[in-house]
N, C-alpha and C positions, 0 to 999 in steps of 0.2 A: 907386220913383218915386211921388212923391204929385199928384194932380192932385183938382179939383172934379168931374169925372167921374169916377165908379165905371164900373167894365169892368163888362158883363153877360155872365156865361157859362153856358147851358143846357149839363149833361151829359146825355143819352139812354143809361140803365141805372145801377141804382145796387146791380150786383155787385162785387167787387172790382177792378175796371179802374175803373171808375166813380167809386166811394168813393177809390181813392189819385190816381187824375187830383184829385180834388174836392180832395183835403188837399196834396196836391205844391203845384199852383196856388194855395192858400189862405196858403202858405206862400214866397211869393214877394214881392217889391217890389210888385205889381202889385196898386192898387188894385182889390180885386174882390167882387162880385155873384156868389152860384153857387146855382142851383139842379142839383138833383139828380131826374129824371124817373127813373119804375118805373112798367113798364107792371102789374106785382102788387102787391097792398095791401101788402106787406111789401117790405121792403130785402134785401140781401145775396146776391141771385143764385144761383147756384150750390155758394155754400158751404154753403145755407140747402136748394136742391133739388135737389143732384146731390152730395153726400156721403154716401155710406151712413152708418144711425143710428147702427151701431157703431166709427166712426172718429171719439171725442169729440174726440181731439188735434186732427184736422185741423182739427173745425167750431168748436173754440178760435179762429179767427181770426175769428169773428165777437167776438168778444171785443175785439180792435184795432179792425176798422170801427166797433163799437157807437158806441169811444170817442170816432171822428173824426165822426161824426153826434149823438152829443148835446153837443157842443162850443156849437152853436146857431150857429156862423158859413157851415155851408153848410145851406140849407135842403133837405129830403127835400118832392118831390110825388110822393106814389106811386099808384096806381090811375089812370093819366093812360097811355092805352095810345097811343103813336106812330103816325102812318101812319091812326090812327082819329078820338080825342081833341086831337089834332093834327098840325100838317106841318110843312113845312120853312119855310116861309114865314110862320106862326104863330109860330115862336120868330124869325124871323132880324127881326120886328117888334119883340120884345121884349130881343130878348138880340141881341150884337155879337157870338158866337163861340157853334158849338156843337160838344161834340164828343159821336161815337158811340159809347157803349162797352157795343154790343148782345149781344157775345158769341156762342157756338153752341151752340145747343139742341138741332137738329135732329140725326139719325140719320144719318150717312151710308151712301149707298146699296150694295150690293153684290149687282151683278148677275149671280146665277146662279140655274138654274131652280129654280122651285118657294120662292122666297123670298117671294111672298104666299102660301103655304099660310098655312089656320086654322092657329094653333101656331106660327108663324113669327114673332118679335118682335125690335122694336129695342132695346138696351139702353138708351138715354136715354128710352123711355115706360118703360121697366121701374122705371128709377132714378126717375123723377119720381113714378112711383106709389107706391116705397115711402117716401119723401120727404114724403109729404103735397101734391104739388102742387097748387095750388086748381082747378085745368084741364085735372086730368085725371081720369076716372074712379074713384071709390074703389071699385069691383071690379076683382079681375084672377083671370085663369083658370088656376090651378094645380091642374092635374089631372095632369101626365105624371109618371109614377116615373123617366125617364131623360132627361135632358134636354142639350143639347148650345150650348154657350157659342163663339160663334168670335170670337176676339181674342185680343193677347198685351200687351193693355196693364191699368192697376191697374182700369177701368171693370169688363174681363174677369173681374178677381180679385174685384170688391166683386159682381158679378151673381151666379156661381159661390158663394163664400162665402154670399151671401144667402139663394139659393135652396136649400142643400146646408143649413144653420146651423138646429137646434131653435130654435122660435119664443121658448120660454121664455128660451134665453138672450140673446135680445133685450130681453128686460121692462126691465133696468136703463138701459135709450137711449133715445130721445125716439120712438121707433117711433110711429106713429098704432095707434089703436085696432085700426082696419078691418082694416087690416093685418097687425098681429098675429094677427087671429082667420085672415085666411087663409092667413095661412104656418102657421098652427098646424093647418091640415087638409090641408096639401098631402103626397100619396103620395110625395115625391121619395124617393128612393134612391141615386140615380149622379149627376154632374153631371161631365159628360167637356167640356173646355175644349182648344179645337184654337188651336196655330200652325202657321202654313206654314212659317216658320223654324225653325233651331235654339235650343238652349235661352243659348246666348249672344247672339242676337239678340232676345229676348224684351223690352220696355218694362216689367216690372214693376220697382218698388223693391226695395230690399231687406227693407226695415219692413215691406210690402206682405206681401209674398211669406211674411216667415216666421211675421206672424200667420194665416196661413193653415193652419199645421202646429200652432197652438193652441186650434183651433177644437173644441169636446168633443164627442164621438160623431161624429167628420170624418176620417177616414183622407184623404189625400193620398197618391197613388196614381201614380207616374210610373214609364216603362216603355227599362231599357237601350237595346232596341234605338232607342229615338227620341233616341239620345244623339250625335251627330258633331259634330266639329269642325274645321273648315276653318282655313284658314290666316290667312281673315279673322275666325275667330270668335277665332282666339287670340292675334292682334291687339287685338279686344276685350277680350280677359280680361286683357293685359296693361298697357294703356294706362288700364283705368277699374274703379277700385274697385267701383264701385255694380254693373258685370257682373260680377269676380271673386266676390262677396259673391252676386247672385244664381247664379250655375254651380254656385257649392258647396252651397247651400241645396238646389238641384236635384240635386246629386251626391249630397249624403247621404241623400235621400229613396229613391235608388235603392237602398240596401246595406239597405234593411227585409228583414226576413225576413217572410213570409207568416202565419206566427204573431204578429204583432203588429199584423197587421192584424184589428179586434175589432169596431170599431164599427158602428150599422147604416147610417151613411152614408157616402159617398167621392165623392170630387173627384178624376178623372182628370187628369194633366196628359200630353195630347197633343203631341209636337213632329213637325216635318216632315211635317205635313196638312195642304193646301191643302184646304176645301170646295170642291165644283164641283157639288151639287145636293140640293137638300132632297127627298126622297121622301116621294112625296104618295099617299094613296089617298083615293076621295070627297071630297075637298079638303082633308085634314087630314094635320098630319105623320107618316110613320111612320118614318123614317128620317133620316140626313144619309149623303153619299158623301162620299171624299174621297180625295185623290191624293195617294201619298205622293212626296216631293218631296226632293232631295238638293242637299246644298251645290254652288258652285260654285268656290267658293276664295276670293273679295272677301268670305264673309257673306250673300253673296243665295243665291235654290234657283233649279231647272225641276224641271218636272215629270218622271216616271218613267213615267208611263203605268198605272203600279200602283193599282188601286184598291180602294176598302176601305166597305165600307157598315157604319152603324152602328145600330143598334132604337133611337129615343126615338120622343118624344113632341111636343117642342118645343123651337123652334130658337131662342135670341138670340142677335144679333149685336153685335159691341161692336168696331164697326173705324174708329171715332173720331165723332167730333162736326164737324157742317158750320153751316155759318152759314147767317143765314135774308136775303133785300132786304130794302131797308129804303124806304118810299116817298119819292118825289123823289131818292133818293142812288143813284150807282154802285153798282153789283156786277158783281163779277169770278165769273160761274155757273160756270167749272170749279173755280177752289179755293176758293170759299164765304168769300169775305172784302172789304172794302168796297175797291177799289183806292185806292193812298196810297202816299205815297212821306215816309216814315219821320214818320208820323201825318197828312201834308196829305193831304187827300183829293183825287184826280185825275179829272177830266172825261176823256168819252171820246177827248178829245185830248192823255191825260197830262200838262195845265195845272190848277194846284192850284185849287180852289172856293174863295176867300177865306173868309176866317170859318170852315171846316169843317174839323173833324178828326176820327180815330177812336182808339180804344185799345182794348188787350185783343186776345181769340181774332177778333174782326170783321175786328182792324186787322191780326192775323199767322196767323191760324190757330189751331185746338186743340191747340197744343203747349207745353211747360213750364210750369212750375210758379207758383205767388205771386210768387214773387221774378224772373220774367222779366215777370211782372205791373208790376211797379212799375217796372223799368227800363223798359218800354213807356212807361207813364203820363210818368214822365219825360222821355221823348225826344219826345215829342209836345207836353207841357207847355213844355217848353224853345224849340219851333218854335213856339209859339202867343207863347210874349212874345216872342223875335226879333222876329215876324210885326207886332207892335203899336206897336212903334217906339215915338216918342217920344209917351208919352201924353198928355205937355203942352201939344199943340202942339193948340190951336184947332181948325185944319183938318186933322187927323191923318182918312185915308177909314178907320179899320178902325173906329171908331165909329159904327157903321148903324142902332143900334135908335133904333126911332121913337117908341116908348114906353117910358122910361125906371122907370117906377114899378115896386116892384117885386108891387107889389098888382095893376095891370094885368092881370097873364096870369092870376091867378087869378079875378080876373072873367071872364076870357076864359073860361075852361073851365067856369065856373058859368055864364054864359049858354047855355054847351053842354050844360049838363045833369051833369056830370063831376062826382061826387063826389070831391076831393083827401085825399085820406090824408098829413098831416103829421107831423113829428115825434112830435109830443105826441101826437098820434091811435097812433100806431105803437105808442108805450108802454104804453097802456092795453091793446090785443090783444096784447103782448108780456107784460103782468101775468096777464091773461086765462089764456092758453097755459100759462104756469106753474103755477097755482093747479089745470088739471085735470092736472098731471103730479102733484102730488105726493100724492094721497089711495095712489097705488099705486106712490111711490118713482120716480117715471120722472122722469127729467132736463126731457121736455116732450113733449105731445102735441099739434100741428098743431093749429090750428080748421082745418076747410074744410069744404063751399069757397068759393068767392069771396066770395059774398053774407055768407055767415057771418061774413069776417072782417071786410070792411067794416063789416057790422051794429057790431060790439065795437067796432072802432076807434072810430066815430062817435055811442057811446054807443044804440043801437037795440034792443030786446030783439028775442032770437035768433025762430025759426018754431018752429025745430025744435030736438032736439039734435046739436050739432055731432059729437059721435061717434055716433053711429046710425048 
């Protein structure tokens, strides 16, 4: 559709919901305007701060996003934090449609005693930290030799993996400095990883799982008796390759003989543990309990009543990612996601907000992978031009902004004080980042934090050094 009006559309996060909303819609009939908000100096979300350093394949996808951002037809404003930097009412002046594609950072909660002991951690602060995240502290406390991982998803397997893995053979990843120096003093030894399920109901992949058993000086370590299979587990094994592929992964690890277990680290794999309490003394971890638990025939367990304490040191959890509010928009507080009815966002009267949409884990939850990513984007993008009707049409209402220019909002935020991080800014801390990877062969080592990156993007010299 061509029209003398340009559509203006603010997206809100510019991780991969974000970036394929931005290139779907860009890609459309529909005359359009897109900026791209990030609340961090940098782009790419979580492919950027939630991929462990040694899964280069996966963070290969910033490699496709790169592409659709230096295209130069959706603009990046990044350092522009939502709900602070601005509101709902800030873009809906400037832009005709906004959608949210904020994602879930947060930890979800799991309420059993003694999960604020000292020692007790979420796996999303664990992952951000080893990530280089600019907001969160570059220390972290690795002192316990036994440590105990609860989840049975890939997050479980990269925390485990991490913590259990010589720090050396991390040097060839984009690891941060900081980091490397303290995984390289940490006592670990054991790194025991509990499900409450069986080993057919476990979330790991199968790429996942069996780079786990090539990990050097890492025994992988799973144990017969945690092996049952229910009627529904073999349902699963027969209906989905990706569980046949992981059962067997998990089966052959059991026929190890004791003699070939050598190395001085190991990675337990626990099945049919439910936790039910972190043991604490003087307020620090000394323990995890946990109940073992038996199928029920459908694939789910109960409990047994049977319980089992185990010695570590410190506890991470890894039993999915929840979404955070967002200010002015719905939230749905029990499943952590913006209410929306297949991307329009719904007022507390399940009547859709004109103009607003979401995409991504906000809009469904922290479930599947990239490619349910894009089909997201998609079906949200598809309900946004429905939505817009005929755009030729003079008095069409879904054309709201009131200020059309697209320089406007950028004033707007420099009268706020808000330094904007643009494309071109983005590259120069992207040249940056690279130039201290490669003196020591490393793929890339993080600037942070915040201040640090900003400084580089905006040409500033640094305070200090950013690895220190």
């Amino acid at each position: 559709m061509s029209t003398n009006r340009k559509l203006r559309v603010a997206i809100v996060g510019a991780g991969p919901a974000g970036i394929y909303a931005a290139d779907i819609l860009s890609k459309t009939d529909v005359d359009v305007s897109i900026d791209l908000f990030e609340r961090l100096p940098a782009p790419f979300g979580l492919v950027r701060y939630g991929v462990a350093p040694d899964h280069p394949r996966i963070k290969q996808i910033i490699v496709a996003l790169h592409k659709v951002l230096e295209r130069g037809d959706i603009r990046l404003l990044a350092n522009v934090d939502y709900g602070v930097d601005v509101k709902l009412e800030d873009l809906r002046q400037f832009y005709d449609a906004v959608i949210f594609s904020t994602g879930s950072i947060r930890d979800a909660a799991l309420t059993i005693p003694g999960i604020d002991l000292d020692g007790s951690y979420g796996a999303a602060d664990f992952v951000s930290w080893y990530d280089g995240h600019p907001d969160v502290p570059r220390t972290w406390p690795l002192n316990a030799k036994e440590v105990a991982v609860l989840g049975a998803g890939n997050v479980a397997l990269d925390v485990a993996r991490i913590l259990a893995k010589h720090a050396d053979d991390l040097l060839p990843t984009e690891i941060p400095a900081n980091v490397y120096e303290t995984l390289k003093a940490s006592p670990v030894t054991d790194v025991h990883l509990f499900a409450r399920r069986g080993p057919a109901q476990v979330k790991f992949s199968p790429l996942e799982l069996r780079e786990l058993g090539h990990v050097p000086d890492v025994d992988v370590i799973v144990y017969p008796e945690d092996f049952e299979f229910d009627e529904g587990s073999m349902t699963a094994i027969h209906s989905s390759n990706q569980t046949k592929q992981v059962v067997k992964t998990l089966t052959d690890w059991t026929l190890k003989e004791p003699e070939e277990l050598t190395a001085t680290r190991r990675i337990h794999l626990h099945f049919l543990h439910k936790p039910v309490e972190v043991l604490g003394e003087d307020g620090n971890v000394v323990g995890l309990r946990t109940e073992r638990t038996v199928l029920r025939g459908d694939g789910n367990v109960e409990g047994t009543g049977e319980l089992h304490d185990w010695p570590v040191q410190a506890v991470y959890r890894a039993v999915g990612y929840f979404g955070s509010p967002l200010v002015d928009i719905p939230f749905d507080d029990a499943a952590g996601v913006i209410p929306n009815e297949e991307g329009r966002v719904l007022d507390a009267d399940g009547t859709p907000l004109p103009g607003v949409y979401t995409t991504g884990w906000i809009k469904r939850g922290p479930v599947g992978l990239i490619g349910h990513t894009k089909s997201d984007a998609t079906e949200t993008i598809r309900h946004l031009t429905e939505d817009i009707g005929d755009a030729q049409d003079a008095a069409n209402p879904f054309f709201t902004a009131a200020d059309r220019d697209p320089q406007a909002v950028l004033d707007h935020l420099a009268a706020r004080g808000v330094e904007v991080i643009q494309w071109s800014d983005w590259e120069v801390l992207d040249a940056h980042e690279r130039s201290l990877g490669e003196p020591e062969g490393r793929e890339r080592i993080k600037v942070v934090p915040r201040e640090d990156m900003v400084a580089v993007s905006l040409g500033r010299p640094l305070t200090d050094d950013p690895q220190a």
